[in-house]
ZALUM-493522 format. One record per residue (C-alpha): residue in three letters; chain; x, y negated, z negated. Coordinates in Angstrom, 2 decimals, decimal comma. Layout:
residues N
  resn  chain     east    north       up
   ala      A        X        Y        Z
...
***
This chain:
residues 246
  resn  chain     east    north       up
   unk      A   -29,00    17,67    38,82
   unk      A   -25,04    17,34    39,79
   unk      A   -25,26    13,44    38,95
   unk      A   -26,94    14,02    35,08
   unk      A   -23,95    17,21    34,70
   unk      A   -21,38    14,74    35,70
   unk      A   -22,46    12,37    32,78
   unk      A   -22,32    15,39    30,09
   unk      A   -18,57    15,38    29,02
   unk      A   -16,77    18,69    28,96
   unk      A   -15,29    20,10    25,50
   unk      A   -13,15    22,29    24,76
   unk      A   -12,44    23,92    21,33
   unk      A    -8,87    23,05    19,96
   unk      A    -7,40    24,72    16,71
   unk      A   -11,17    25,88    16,28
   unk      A   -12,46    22,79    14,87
   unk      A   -12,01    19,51    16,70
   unk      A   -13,48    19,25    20,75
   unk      A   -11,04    18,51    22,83
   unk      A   -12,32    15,70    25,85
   unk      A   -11,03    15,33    28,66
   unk      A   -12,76    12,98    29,50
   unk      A   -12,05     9,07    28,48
   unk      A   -13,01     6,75    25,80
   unk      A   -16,69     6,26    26,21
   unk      A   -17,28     2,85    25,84
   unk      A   -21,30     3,23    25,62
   unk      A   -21,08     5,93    22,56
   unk      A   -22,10     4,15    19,39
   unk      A   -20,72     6,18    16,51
   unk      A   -22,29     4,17    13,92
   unk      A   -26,08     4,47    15,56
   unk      A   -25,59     8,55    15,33
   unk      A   -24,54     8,81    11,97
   unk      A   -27,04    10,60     9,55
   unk      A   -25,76    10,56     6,15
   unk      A   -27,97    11,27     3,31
   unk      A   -28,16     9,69     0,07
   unk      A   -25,98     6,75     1,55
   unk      A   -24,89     3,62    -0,49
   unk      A   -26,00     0,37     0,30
   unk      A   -24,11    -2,80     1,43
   unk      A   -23,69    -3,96    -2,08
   unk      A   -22,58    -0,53    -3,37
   unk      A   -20,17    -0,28    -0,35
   unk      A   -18,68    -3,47    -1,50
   unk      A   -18,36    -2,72    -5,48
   unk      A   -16,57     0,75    -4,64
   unk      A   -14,71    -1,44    -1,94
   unk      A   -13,14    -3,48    -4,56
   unk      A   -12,55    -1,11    -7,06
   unk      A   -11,04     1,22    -4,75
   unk      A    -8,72    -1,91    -4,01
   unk      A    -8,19    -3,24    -7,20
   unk      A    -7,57    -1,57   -10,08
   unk      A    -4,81    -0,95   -13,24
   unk      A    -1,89    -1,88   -10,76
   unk      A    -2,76    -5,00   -11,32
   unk      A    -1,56    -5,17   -14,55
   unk      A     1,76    -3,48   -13,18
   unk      A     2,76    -6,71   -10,98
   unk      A     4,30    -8,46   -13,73
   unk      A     6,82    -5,67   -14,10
   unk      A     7,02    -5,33    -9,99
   unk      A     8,27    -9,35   -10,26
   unk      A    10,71    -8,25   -13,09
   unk      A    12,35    -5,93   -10,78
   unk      A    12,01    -7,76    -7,82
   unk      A    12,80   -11,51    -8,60
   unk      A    10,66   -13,91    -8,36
   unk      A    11,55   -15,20    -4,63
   unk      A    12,01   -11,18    -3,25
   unk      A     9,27   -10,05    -5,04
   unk      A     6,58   -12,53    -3,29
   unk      A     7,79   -11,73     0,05
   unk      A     8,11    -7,95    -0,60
   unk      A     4,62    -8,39    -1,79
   unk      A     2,96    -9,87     1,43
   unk      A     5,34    -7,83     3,39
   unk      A     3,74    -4,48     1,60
   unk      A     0,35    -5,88     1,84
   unk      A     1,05    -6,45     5,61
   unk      A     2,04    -3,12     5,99
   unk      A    -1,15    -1,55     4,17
   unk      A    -3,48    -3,95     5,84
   unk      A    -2,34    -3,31     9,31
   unk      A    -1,97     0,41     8,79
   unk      A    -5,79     1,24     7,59
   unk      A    -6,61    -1,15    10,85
   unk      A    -4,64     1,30    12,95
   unk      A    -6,45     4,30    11,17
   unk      A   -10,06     2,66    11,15
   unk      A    -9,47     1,81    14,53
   unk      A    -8,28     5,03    15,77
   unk      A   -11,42     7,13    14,14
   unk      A   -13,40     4,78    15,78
   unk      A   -11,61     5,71    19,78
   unk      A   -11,89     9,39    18,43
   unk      A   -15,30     9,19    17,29
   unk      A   -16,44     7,21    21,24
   unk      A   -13,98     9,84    23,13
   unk      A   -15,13    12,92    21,43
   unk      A   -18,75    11,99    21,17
   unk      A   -18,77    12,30    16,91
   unk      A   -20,55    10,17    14,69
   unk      A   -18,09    10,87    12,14
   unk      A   -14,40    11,99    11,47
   unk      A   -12,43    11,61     8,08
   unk      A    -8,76    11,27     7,72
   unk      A    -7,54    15,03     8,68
   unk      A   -10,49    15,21    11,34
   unk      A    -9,18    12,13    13,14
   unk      A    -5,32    13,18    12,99
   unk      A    -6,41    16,68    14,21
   unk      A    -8,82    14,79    16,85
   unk      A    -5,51    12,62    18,43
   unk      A    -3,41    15,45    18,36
   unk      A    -6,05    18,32    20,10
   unk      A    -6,52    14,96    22,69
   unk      A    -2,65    13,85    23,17
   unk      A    -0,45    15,12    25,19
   unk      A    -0,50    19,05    25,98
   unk      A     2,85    19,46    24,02
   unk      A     1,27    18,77    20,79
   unk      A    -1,89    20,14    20,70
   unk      A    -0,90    23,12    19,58
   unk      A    -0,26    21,22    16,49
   unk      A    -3,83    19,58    15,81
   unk      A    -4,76    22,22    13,15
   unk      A    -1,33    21,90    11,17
   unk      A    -1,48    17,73    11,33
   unk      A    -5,36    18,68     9,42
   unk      A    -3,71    20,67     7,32
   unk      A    -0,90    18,59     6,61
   unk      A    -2,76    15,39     5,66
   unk      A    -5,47    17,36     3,29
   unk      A    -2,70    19,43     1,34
   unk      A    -0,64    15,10     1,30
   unk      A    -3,79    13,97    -0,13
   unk      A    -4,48    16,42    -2,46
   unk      A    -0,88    16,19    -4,23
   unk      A    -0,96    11,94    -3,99
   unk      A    -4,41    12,05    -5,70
   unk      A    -3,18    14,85    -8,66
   unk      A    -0,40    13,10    -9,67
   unk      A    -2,09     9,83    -9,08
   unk      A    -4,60    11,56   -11,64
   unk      A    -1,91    12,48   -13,91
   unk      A    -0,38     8,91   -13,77
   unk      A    -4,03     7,06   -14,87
   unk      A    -4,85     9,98   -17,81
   unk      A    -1,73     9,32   -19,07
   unk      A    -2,18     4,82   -19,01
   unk      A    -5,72     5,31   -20,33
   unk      A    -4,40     7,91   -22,79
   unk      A    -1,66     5,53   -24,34
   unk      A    -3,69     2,92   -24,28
   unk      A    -6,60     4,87   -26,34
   unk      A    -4,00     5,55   -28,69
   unk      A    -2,02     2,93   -29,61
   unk      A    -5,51     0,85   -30,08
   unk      A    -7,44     3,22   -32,00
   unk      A    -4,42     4,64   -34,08
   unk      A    -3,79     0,94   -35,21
   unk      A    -7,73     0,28   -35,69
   unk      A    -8,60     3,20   -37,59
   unk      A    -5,29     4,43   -39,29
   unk      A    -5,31     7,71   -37,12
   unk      A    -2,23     9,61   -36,61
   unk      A    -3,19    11,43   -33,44
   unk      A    -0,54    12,55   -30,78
   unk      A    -0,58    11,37   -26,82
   unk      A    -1,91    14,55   -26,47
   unk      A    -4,70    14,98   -28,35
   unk      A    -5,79    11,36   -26,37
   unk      A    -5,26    13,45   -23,44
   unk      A    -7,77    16,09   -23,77
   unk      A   -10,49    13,69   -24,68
   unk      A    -9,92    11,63   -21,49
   unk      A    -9,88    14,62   -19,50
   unk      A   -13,00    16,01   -21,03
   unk      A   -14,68    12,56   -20,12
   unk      A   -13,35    12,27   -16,38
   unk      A   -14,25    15,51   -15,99
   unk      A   -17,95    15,24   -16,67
   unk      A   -18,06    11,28   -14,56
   unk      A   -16,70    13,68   -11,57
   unk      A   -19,18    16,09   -11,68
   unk      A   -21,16    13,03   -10,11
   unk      A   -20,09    13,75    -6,16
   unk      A   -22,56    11,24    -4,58
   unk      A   -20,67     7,92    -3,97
   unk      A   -24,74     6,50    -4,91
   unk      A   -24,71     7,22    -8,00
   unk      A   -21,23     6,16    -9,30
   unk      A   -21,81     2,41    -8,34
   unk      A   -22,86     1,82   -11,51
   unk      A   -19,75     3,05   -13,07
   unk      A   -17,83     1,17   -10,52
   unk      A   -19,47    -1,80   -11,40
   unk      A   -18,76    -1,71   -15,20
   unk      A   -15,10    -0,79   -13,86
   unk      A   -15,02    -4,15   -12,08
   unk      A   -16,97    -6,12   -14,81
   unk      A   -13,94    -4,83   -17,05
   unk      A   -10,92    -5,66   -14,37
   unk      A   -12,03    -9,14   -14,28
   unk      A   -12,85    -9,91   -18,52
   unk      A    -9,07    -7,94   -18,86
   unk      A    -7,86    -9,86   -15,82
   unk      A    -9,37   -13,46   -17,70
   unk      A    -7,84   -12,49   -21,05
   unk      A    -4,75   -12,01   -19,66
   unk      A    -4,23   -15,20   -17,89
   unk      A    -5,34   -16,88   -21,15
   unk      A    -2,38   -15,41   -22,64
   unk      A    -0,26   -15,93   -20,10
   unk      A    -0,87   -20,20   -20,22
   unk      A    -1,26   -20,32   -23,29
   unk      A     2,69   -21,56   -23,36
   unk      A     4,48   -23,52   -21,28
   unk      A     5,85   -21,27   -18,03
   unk      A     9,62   -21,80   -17,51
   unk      A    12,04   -20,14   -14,85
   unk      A    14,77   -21,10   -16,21
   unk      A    15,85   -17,27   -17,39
   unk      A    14,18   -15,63   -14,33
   unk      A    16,09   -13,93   -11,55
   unk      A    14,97   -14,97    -8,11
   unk      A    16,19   -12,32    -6,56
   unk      A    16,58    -8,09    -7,38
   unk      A    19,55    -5,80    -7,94
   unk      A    19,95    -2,77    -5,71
   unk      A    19,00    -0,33    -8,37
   unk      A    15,82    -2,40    -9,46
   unk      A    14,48    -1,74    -5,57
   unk      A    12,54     1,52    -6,23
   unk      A    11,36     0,57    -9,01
   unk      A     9,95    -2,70    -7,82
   unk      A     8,18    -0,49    -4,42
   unk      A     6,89     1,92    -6,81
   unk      A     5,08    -1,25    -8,60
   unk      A     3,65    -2,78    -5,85
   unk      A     2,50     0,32    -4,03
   unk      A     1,14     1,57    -7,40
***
């Protein structure tokens, strides 16, 4: 009876959410074998959201990113960034996946895994577990509004200054504005990730026909660097981060 209580970790409730361990990383505890998640996508879905997730209208923003940048700066600020991003989702994938063993969970999401490290870190900042939760939902609520804002107003201009040329309309920005909202707000109402695939996948179909059309353009004449700068000027920095991170 002591031996089988000596395999059952001990938990302890930290900031009233997360268990806190104290016992190490248990290398047996599968996360991915306990996980129960209904209505879950498949392989293929995975992927599509994958990729749109990852690629998307920033694309279309690079050329401006090389403007600011240079041509020589901006391709090694690029990989640089992309370095950056890469190795920081490995950190965070990587961590949930220690928390998730240590803590016996088959899940944890951004805020649960922060919370997780801190209520298992060192006893100075445990205390702090619930505010690092709170902290990263409140970040990712204010990155995804104005992220929002930012993509209602590109699909809004865009809307416009096609159909106002098309059909001789003389509607405002705003006007362009409402309508998109009105749409995104019904595609939302959709909160399984199995049922937006579809929508993903028309999003990617679309990326890559815009993506083709645009490189048509773009060879259509001869390339020439003649009048392009190779590298930035100080006050073009921001600008060019903002691009690439966008």
């Amino acid at each position: 009876m002591n031996s089988e209580q000596e395999k059952v970790p001990s938990f302890h409730m930290v900031a009233g959410r997360v268990p806190y361990s104290d016992q190490s990383e248990d290398e047996d505890y599968a996360p991915f074998e306990h996980r129960k998640v209904s209505k879950a996508t498949s392989s293929l879905g995975t992927l599509i959201h994958l990729v749109k997730g990852s690629l998307g209208t920033g694309i279309l923003a690079m050329p401006l990113a090389f403007k600011n940048g240079g041509l020589v700066f901006g391709l090694l600020g690029m990989v640089l960034v992309a370095t950056i991003y890469a190795h920081c989702v490995h950190m965070l994938v990587g961590t949930a996946q220690k928390a998730c063993k240590r803590s016996r969970i088959p899940v944890l999401g951004f805020a649960e895994t922060a919370e997780n490290v801190f209520a298992n870190g060192p006893p100075g900042v445990r205390r702090f577990s619930g505010f690092a939760a709170a902290y990263i939902d409140y970040i990712l609520l204010i990155v995804s509004f104005f992220s929002i804002c930012v993509y209602l107003v590109f699909i809004s201009t865009t809307l416009r200054d096609v159909l106002n040329y098309e059909f001789k309309l003389d509607w405002s920005i705003r006007i362009y504005i409402l309508l998109t909202s009105a749409a995104i707000a019904i595609i939302t109402q959709v909160r399984e990730l199995k049922y937006l695939v579809p929508f993903s996948l028309i999003a990617n179909t679309s990326i890559i026909v815009v993506f083709g059309i645009t490189m048509v353009y773009v060879f259509k004449e001869p390339i020439t660097f003649d009048d392009r700068r190779l590298w930035p000027e100080a006050t073009n920095l921001p600008a060019f981060f903002g691009s690439l991170r966008h």
